[in-house]
ROKEZA-910877 format. One record per residue (C-alpha): residue number from 1; residue in three letters; chain; x negated, z negated, y. Coordinates in steps of 0.001 Angstrom, whole numbers, plus 524288, in hexadecimal, padded with zeros to 5 digits. Example, Ala and Ser with C-alpha at 12.3 -4.5 7.8 and 13.67 -1.06 7.14 Angstrom:
<drenbas>
  num  residuo  cadena      X      Z      Y
    1      ALA       A  7CFF4  7E188  7EE6C
    2      SER       A  7CA9A  7E41C  7FBDC
</drenbas>
This chain:
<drenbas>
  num  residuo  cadena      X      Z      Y
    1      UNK       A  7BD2E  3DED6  B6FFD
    2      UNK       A  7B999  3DE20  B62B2
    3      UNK       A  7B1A2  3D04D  B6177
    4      UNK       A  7A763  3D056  B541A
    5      UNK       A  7A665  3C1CC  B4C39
    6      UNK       A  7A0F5  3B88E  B538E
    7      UNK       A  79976  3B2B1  B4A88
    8      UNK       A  78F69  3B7A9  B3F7B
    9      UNK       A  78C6D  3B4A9  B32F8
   10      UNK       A  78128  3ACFA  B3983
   11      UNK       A  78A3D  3A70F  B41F8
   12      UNK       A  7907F  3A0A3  B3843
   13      UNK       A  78633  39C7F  B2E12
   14      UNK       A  780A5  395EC  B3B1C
   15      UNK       A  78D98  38D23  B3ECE
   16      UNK       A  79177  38A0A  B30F9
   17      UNK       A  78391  38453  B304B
   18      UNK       A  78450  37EA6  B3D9A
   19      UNK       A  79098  378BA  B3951
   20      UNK       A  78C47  373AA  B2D4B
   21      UNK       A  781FA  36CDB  B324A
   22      UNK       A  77865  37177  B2969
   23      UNK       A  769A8  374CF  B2B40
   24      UNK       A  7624D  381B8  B26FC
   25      UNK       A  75A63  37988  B1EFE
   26      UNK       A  765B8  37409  B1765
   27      UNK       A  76D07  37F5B  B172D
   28      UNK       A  76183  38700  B1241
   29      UNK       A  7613A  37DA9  B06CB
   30      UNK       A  770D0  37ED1  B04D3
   31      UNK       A  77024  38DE5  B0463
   32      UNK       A  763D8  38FA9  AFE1A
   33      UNK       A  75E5A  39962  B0A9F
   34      UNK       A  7520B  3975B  B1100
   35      UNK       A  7539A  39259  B209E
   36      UNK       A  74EE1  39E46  B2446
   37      UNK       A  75A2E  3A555  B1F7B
   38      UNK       A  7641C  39D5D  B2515
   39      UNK       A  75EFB  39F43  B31E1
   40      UNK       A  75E7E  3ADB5  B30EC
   41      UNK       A  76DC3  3AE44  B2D68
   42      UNK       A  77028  3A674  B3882
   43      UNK       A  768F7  3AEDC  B3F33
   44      UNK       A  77097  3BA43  B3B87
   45      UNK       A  76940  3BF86  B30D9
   46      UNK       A  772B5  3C2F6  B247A
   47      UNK       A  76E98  3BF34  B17F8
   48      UNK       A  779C3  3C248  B0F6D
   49      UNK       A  77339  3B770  B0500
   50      UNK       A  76F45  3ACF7  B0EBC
   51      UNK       A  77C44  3ADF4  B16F2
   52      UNK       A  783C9  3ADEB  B0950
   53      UNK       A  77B75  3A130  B064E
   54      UNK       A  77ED4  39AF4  B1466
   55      UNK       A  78C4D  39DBB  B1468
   56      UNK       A  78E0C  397F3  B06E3
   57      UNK       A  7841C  38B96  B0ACE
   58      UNK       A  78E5C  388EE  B1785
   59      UNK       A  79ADA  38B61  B1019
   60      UNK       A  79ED5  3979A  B191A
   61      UNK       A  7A65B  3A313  B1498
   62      UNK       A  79B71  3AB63  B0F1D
   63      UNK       A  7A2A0  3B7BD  B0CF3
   64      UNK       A  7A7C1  3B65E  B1A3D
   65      UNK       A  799F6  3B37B  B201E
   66      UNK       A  7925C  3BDE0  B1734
   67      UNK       A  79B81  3C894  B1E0E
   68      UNK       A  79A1F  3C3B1  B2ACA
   69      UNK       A  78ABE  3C678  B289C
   70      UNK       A  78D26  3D2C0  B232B
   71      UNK       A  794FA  3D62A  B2F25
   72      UNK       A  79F4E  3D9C1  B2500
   73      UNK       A  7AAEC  3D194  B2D2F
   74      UNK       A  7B313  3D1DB  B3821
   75      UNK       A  7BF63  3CCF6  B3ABF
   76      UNK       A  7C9F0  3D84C  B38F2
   77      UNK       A  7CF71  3DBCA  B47D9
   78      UNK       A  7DBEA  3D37E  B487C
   79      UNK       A  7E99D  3DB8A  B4F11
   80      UNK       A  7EA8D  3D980  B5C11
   81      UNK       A  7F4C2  3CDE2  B5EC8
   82      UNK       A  7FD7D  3D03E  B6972
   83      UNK       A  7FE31  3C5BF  B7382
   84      UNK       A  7EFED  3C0CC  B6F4B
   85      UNK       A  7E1C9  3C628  B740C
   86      UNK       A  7D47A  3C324  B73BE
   87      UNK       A  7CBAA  3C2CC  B811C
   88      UNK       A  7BD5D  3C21F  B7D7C
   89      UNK       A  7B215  3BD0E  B8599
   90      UNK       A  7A3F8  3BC1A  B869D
   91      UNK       A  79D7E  3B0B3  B8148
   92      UNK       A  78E3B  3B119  B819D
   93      UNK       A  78BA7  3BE13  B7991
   94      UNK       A  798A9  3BD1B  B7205
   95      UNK       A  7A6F1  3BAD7  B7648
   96      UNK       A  7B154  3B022  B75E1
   97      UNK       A  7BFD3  3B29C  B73B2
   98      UNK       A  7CAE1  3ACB9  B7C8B
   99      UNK       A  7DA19  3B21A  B7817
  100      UNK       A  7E54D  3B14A  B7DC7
  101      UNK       A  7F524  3B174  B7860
  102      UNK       A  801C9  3B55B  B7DE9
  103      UNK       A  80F82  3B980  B7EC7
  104      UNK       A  812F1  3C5D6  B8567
  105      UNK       A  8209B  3C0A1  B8782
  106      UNK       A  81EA7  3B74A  B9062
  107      UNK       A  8106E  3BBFA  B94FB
  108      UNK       A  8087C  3AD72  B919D
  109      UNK       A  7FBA8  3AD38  B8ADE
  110      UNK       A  7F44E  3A0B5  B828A
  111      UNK       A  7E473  3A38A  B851D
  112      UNK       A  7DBD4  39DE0  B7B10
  113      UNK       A  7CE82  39AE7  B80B6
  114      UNK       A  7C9A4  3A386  B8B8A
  115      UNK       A  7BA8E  3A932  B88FA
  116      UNK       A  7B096  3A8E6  B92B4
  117      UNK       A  7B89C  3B10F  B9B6E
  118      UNK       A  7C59E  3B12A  BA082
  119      UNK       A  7C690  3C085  BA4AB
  120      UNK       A  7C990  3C4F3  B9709
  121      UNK       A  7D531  3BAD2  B959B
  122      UNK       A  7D96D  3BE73  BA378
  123      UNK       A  7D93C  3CCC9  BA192
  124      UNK       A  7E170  3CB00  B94D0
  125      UNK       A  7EB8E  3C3D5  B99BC
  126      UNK       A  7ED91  3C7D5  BA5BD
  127      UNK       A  7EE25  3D620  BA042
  128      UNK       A  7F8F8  3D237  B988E
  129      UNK       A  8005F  3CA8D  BA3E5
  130      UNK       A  7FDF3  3BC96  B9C6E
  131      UNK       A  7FDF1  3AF39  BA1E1
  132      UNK       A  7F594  3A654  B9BAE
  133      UNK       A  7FD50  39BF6  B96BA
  134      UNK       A  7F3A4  391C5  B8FA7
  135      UNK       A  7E451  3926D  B8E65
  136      UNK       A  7E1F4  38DD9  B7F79
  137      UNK       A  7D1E1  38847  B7B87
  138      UNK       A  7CE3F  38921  B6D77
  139      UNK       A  7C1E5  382A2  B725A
  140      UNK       A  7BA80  37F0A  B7E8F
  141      UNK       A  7AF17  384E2  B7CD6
  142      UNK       A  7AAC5  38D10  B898A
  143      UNK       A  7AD44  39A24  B8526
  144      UNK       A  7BAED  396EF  B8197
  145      UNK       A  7BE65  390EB  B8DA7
  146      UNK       A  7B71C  3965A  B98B2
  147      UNK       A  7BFAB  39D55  B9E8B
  148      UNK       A  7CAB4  39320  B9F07
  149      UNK       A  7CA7D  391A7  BADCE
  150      UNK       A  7CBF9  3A235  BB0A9
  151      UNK       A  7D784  3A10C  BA7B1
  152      UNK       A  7DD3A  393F9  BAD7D
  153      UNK       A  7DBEB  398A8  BBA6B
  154      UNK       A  7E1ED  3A44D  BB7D8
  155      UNK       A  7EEC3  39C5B  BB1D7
  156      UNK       A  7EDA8  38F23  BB5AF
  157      UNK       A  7FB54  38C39  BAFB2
  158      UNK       A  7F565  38D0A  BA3A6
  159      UNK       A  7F058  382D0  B9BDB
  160      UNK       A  7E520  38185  B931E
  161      UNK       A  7E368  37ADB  B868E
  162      UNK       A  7D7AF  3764B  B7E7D
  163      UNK       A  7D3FD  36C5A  B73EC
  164      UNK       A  7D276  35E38  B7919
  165      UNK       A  7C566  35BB4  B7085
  166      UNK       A  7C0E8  368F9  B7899
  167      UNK       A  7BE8E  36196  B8495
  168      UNK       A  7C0AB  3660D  B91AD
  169      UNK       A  7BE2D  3757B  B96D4
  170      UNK       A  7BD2F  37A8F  BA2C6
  171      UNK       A  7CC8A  37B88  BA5AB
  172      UNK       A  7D71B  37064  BA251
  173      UNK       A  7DCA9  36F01  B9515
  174      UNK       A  7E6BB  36A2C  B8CB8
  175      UNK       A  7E237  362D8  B8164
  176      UNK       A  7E85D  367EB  B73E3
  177      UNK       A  7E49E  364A2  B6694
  178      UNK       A  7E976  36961  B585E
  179      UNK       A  7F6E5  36F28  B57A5
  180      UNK       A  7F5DA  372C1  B669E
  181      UNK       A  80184  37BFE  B67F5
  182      UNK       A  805F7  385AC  B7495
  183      UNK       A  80FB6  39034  B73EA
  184      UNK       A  8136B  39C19  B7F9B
  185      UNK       A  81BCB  3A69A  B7CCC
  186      UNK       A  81CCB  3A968  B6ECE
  187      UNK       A  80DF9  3A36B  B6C83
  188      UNK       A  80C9E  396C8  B648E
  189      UNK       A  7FC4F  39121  B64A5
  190      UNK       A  7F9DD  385FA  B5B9E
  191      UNK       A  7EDB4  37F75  B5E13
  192      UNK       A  7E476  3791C  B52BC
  193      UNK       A  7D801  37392  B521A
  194      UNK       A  7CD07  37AE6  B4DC7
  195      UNK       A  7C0D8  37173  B50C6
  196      UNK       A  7B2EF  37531  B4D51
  197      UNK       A  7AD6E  37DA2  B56CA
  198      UNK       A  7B2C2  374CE  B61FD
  199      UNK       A  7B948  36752  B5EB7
  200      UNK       A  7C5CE  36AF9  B65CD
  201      UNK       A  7C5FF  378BC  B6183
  202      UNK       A  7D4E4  37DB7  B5F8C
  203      UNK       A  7DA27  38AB3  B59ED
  204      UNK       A  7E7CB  38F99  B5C69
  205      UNK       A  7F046  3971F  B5400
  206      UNK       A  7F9D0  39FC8  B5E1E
  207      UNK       A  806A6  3A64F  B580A
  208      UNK       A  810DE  3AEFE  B5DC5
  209      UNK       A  80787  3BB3A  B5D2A
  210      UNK       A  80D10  3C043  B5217
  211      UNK       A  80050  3BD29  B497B
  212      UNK       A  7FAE3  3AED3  B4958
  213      UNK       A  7EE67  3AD3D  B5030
  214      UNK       A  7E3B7  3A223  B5351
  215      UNK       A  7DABF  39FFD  B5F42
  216      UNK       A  7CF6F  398EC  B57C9
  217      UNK       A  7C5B1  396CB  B61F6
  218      UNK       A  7B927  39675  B5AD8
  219      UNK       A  7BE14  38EC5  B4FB8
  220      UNK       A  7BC4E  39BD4  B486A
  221      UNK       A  7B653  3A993  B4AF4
  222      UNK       A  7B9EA  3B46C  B4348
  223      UNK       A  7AFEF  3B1A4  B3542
  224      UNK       A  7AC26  3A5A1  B3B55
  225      UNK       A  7AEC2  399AF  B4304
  226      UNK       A  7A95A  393F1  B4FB9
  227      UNK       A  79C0C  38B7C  B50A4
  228      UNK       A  7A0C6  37DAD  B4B83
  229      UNK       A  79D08  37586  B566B
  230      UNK       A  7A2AC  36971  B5262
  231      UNK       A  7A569  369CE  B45D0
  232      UNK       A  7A3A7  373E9  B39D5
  233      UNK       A  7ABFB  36D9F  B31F6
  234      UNK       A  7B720  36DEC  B3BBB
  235      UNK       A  7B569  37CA0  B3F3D
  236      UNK       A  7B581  380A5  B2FB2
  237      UNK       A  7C3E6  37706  B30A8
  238      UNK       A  7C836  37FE5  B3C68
  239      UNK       A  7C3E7  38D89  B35EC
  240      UNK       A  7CC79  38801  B2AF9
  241      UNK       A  7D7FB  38323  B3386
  242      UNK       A  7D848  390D9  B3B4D
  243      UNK       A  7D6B0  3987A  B2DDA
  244      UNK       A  7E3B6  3926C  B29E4
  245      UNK       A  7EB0B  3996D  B3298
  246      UNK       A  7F1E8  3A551  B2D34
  247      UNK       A  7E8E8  3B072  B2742
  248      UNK       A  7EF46  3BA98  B301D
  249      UNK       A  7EAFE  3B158  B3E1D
  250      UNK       A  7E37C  3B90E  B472C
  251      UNK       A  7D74E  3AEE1  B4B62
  252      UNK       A  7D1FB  3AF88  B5AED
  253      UNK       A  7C4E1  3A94C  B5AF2
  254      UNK       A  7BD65  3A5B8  B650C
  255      UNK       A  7B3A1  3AFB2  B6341
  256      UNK       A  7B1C2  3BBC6  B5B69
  257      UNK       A  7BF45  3C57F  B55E6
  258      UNK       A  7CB2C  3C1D5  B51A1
  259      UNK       A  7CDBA  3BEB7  B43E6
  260      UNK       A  7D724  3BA9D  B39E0
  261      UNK       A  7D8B0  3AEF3  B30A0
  262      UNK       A  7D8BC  3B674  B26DF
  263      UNK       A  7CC0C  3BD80  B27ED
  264      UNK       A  7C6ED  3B100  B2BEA
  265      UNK       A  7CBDC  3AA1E  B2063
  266      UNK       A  7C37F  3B5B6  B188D
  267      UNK       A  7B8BA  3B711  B222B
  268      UNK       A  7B4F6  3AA98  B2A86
  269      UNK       A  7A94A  3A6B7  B2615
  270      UNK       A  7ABBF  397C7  B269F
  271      UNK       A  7B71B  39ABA  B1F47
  272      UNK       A  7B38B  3961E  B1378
  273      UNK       A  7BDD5  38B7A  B0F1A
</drenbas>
């Protein structure tokens, strides 16, 4: 399945103004754009001069954002890792990621998050003979997590981990925090924070497939970053902490394709530091 952006330009003039805290009315005055025209971006309506005007006026990446209008990017398809895959489900009218990790040697998998189904995960591993091993949450919102029981129940040995801020789910967890580490097989997964969207949000950098990668939950999509729920300022210090990683670090969001740090580095819109 080949997943579009999840977010539009719109999208994204709407959270970085969300975020900010800022009114039309004030940022009318800041841009010098009549409230009328901000609405209308939001809306979707692309105004190469007014969006140019917002994204300057909210400090985003205007190149970044004026393409994303355009409909000028996408992320470049990333090389198919082996011993990594996507399983995609639906969430309202768009879909939410779940992934899961593993070494064919000794036939154990790490699952990040699980969508709003547990078939797809299911299917996957069992048609490559895998036991699930651990159950990883970026986050505990219900899309991420709602099929935690299916899986649990399926391999009860397994245990399940999740950010202590997060709160409780619908399955047991093991609190971990910042520098959270679990290794099977050849597979190494560092845990850090990545707050913003949720207050115990995590990301998890996973070698030993040959190419570095990161499950980012919805700390970023690809050209963009989750709605900052808690706190703005915190999700623009997790975009940052995630785009440190190595250029060449293929990023698993939450929702939306695959993506690189690089291109996001180039391309995210609320890139611009």
């Amino acid at each position: 399945m080949i997943l579009q952006v999840e977010d539009e330009f719109s999208d994204v003039l709407s959270k970085a103004q969300k975020g900010q805290g800022i009114s039309t009315e004030a940022l009318a005055e800041r841009v010098g754009v009549s409230e009328n025209a901000i609405r209308a971006a939001r809306r979707g309506e692309f105004d190469p001069e007014v969006v140019e005007a917002l994204g300057k006026g909210l400090g985003l990446n205007v190149e970044a954002l004026l393409q994303l209008g355009r409909g000028e990017w996408k992320p470049e398809p990333v090389a198919q890792l082996q011993g990594f895959a996507m399983a995609s489900t639906p969430f309202y009218d768009w879909q939410v990621n779940a992934f899961a990790v593993w070494d064919e040697r000794i036939k154990q998998a790490i699952v990040f998050d699980t969508g709003t189904r547990a078939d797809p995960l299911l299917e996957l591993l069992d048609s490559k003979k895998l036991e699930m091993h651990a159950l990883v949450l970026t986050h505990s919102h219900w899309d991420h997590v709602d099929a935690a029981e299916d899986l649990l129940d399926r391999w009860p040995a397994a245990r399940a981990f999740l950010n202590g801020k997060e709160g409780s789910v619908s399955v047991p967890t093991d609190s971990i925090a910042d520098g959270f580490e679990i290794e099977v097989g050849r597979l190494r997964v560092r845990g850090f924070d990545t707050p913003g969207h949720t207050e115990g949000g995590m990301s998890f950098a996973v070698g030993g497939l040959g190419r570095e990668l990161a499950i980012v939950g919805d700390a970023l999509f690809a050209g963009s970053m989750g709605g900052a729920n808690v706190s703005y300022a915190a999700g623009l210090r997790s975009l940052r902490r995630i785009l440190e990683l190595p250029e060449d670090t293929v990023l698993a969001p939450g929702h939306g394709p695959l993506t690189t740090v690089g291109q996001e580095r180039r391309m995210n819109c609320f890139a611009a530091f």
